[in-house]
C-alpha positions, -999 to 999 in steps of 0.1 A, spaced: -631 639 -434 -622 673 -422 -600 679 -385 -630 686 -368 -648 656 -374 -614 638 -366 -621 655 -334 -656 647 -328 -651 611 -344 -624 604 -313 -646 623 -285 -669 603 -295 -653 571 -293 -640 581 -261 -670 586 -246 -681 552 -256 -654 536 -242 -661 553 -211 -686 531 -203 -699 528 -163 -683 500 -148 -705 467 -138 -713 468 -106 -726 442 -83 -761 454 -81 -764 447 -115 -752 414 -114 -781 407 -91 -808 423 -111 -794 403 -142 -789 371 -122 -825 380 -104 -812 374 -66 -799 395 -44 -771 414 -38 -758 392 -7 -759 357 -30 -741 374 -55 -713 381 -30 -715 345 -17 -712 332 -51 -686 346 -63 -664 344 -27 -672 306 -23 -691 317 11 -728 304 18 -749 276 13 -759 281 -21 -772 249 -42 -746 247 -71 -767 258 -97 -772 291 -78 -734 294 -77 -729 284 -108 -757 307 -124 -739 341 -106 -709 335 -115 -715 330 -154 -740 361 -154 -708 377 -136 -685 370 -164 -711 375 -192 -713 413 -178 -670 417 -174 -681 426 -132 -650 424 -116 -651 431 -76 -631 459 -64 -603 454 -49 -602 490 -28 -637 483 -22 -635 448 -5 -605 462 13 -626 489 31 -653 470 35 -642 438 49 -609 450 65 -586 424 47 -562 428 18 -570 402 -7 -532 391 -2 -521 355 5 -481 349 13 -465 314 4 -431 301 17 -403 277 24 -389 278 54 -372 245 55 -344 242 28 -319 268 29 -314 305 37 -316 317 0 -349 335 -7 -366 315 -38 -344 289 -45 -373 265 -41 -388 276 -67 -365 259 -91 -382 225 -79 -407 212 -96 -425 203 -72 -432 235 -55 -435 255 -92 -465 229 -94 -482 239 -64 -477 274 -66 -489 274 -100 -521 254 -85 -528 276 -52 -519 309 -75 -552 298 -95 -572 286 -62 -563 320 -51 -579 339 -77 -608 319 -82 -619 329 -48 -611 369 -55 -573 363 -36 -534 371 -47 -509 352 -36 -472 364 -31 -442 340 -25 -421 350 0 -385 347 8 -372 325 34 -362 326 69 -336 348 66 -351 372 48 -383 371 66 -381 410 81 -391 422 49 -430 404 55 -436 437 76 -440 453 42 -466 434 29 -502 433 43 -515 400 42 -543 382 56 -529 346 56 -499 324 47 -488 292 33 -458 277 49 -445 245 29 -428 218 52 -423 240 83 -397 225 106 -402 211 143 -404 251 164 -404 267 130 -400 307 139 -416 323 109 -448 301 119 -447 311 155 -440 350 148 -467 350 122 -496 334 148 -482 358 170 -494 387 151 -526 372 143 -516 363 107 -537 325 99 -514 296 88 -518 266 69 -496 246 62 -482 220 31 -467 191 51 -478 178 86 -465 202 111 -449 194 143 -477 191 173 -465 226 189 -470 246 156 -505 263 160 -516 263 127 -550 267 111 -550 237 88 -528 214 72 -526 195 39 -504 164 34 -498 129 22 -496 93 38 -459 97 35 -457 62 57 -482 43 31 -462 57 2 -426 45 15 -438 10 25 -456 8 -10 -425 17 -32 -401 -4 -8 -425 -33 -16 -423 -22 -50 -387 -23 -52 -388 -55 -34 -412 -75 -57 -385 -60 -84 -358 -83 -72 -341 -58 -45 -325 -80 -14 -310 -46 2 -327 -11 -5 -311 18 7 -326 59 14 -305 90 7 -326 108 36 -318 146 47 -312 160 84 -340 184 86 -366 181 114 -396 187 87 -422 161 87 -419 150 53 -381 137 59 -389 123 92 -420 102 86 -402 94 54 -378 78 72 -391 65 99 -411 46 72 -382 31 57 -370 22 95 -399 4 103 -403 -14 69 -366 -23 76 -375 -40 109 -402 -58 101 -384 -76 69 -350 -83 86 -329 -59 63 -303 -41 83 -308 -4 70 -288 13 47 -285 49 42 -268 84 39 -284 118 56 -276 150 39 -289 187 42 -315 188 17 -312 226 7 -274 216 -5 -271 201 -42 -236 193 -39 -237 178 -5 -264 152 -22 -245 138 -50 -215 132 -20 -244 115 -3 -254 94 -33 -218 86 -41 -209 73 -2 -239 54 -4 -232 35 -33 -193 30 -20 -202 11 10 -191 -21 17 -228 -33 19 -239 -15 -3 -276 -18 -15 -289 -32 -49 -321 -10 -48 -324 29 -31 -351 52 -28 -340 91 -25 -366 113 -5 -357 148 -30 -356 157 -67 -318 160 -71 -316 121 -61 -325 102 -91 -298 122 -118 -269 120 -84 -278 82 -84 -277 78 -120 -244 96 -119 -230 80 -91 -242 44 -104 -220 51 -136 -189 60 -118 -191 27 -101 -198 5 -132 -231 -4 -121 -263 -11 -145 -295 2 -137 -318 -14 -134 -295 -51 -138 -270 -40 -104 -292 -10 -93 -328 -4 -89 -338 30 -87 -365 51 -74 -368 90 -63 -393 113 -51 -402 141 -81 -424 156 -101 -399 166 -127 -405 149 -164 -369 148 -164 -367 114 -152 -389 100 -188 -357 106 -206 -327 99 -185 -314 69 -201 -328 47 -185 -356 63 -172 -362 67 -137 -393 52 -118 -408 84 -90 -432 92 -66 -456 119 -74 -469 137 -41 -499 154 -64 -486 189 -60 -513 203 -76 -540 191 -59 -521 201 -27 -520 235 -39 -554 240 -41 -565 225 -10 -541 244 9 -553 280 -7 -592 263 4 -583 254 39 -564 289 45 -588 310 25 -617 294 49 -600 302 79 -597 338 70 -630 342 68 -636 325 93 -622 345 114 -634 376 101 -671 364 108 -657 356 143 -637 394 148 -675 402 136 -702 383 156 -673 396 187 -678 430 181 -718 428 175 -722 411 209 -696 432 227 -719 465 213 -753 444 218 -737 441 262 -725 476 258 -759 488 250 -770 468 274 -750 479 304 -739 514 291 -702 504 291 -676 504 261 -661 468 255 -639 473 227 -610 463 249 -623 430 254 -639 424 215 -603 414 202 -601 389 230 -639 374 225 -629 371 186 -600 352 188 -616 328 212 -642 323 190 -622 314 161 -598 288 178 -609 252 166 -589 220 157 -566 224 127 -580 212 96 -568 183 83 -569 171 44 -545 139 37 -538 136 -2 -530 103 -23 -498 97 -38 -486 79 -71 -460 58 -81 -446 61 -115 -430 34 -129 -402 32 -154 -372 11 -164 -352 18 -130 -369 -5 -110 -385 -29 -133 -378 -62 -125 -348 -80 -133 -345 -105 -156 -326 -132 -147 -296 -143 -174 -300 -183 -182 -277 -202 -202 -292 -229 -222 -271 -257 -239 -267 -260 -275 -290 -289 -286 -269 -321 -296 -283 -342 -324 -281 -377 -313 -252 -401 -328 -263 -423 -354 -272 -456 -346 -244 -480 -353 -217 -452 -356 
């Protein structure tokens, strides 16, 4: 094959590749609806019957159509671009992200994200929180905001929707929230811990005003109360590793110091295990042990360590729903404001685009949505129950008779 046909051979191939991008038109014409159910399909918007939704979106992939970024951008006003932070635990930008708890539900609201045509970018902390004027993005996650959290309040402020992944505090005005029965979860394991054997279960707590620590142990308080155990525990600031494994070692060097504990963060169940050696206790024979994580760690710490699961994943997702609903939301709100703002201004010949922004945001202020998630309790050697040593008596063979 000469030069020439080398040429032609890679024009040609070039031009083959070249071929016109799928649009959504003909998605529609392949799917055989129209052009605005496509666009509810694939967004999650609409009341489509599932087998509608379902056809779209696998005539979508059969063709490669992937929606334009640019174009929704232009059309719709909004970036595609979801933020997700923690403002709670410690200045340093992404040190949460060593947790496994919140790798889990990233992972899970990075995929919810997509699914519904979104990004999502995490964030640094509350330091670092000038550089969020670089990004443009139509909503954020906030995990466990604290009681008057700042970044939450500055981000309402500039009309930025907020959900957020823990139970805010009654004065934080955000759009949703997605959490777990931290007080049913407590009482369970502490009944747990009880049934196990424990007379005097202790908390390594933290001092943060999130909602997680302080329904957590308010939890513990009031199981306390109601059982006639004095409590027992040791408050730390949960962003600070070392500060922890002091905790767990001032616990377990009290004078009354417990025979079971339940620690409210990740770290707690290795410190405990650590601390527990140091002292010459067993677990679970001296010490029963129990710590909130999702880390699969805790199957082979020797012995392995009983934890609550708070279902990060399924957190995640919901989270990425509720947030991704109230942008939109809110954009059909900003849009039914300006239609009857120019439906009165053709009316009474007068301009109301001063007052459209106003009419919108009234229009999308409702309750904060609320989603409460189920929790699991993972049990393993630590707080089995104990078994009791007994000491039985040799048997003695009777004397023989006349001896």
């Amino acid at each position: 094959m000469t030069a020439a046909k080398h040429q032609v051979s890679r024009g040609d191939d070039t031009r083959r590749s070249r071929r016109p991008r799928t649009g959504i038109r003909d998605v529609a014409a392949e799917a055989g609806v129209s052009i605005t159910t496509v666009s509810d399909a694939l967004n999650g918007k609409g009341r489509l019957p599932d087998t509608t939704r379902s056809h779209v979106r696998s005539v979508a992939d059969r063709l490669g159509y992937r929606p334009s970024a640019a174009a929704r951008t232009l059309r719709t006003g909004r970036s595609g671009l979801i933020g997700l932070t923690v403002t709670t635990y410690g200045e340093e930008p992404f040190t949460f992200t060593e947790f496994a708890y919140f790798a889990e539900m990233a992972r899970a609201a990075t995929s919810a994200a997509l699914a519904r045509g979104y990004a999502l970018a995490i964030l640094p902390a509350t330091s670092q929180h000038d550089v969020w004027s670089n990004v443009a993005l139509d909503g954020t996650v906030v995990v466990d905001p604290a009681d008057h959290d700042p970044v939450v309040a500055e981000l309402v402020r500039q009309g930025i929707p907020v959900v957020s992944d823990g139970r805010p505090a009654s004065d934080l005005p955000v759009a949703g929230w997605v959490d777990n029965d931290h007080e049913a979860a407590v009482i369970g394991l502490l009944d747990h811990l009880a049934a196990s054997g424990a007379r005097r279960i202790g908390l390594l707590t933290g001092t943060g005003t999130d909602t997680y620590t302080r329904l957590s142990t308010e939890a513990y308080l009031g199981w306390c109360a109601r059982v006639g155990q004095p409590p027992v525990y040791e408050a730390y600031p949960a962003h600070d590793p070392c500060a922890g494994a002091l905790a767990a070692d001032r616990l377990l060097a009290r004078p009354d110091r417990p025979d079971a504990v339940y620690g409210l963060y990740d770290p707690n169940g290795t410190d405990l295990l650590a601390a527990a050696r140091r002292y010459g206790l067993r677990v679970p024979e001296d010490l029963l042990l129990v710590c909130c994580s999702e880390s699969d760690v805790y199957a082979t710490t020797e012995p392995p360590v009983t934890t609550l699961s708070l279902q990060p994943g399924r957190i995640g997702s919901a989270v990425i729903q509720l947030l991704i609903d109230a942008i939109e939301d809110g954009a059909a709100a900003r849009a039914a404001g300006a239609g009857r703002g120019r439906s009165a201004g053709r009316r009474t010949g007068t301009r109301h685009t001063g007052h459209t922004g106003a009419l919108a945001t009234q229009t999308a202020v409702r309750p904060a949505q609320q989603r409460v998630m189920p929790t699991e309790l993972i049990v393993r050697a630590s707080s089995q129950p104990r078994v009791r040593s007994v000491t039985v008596s040799q048997q003695r063979t009777p004397p023989a008779a006349g001896g």
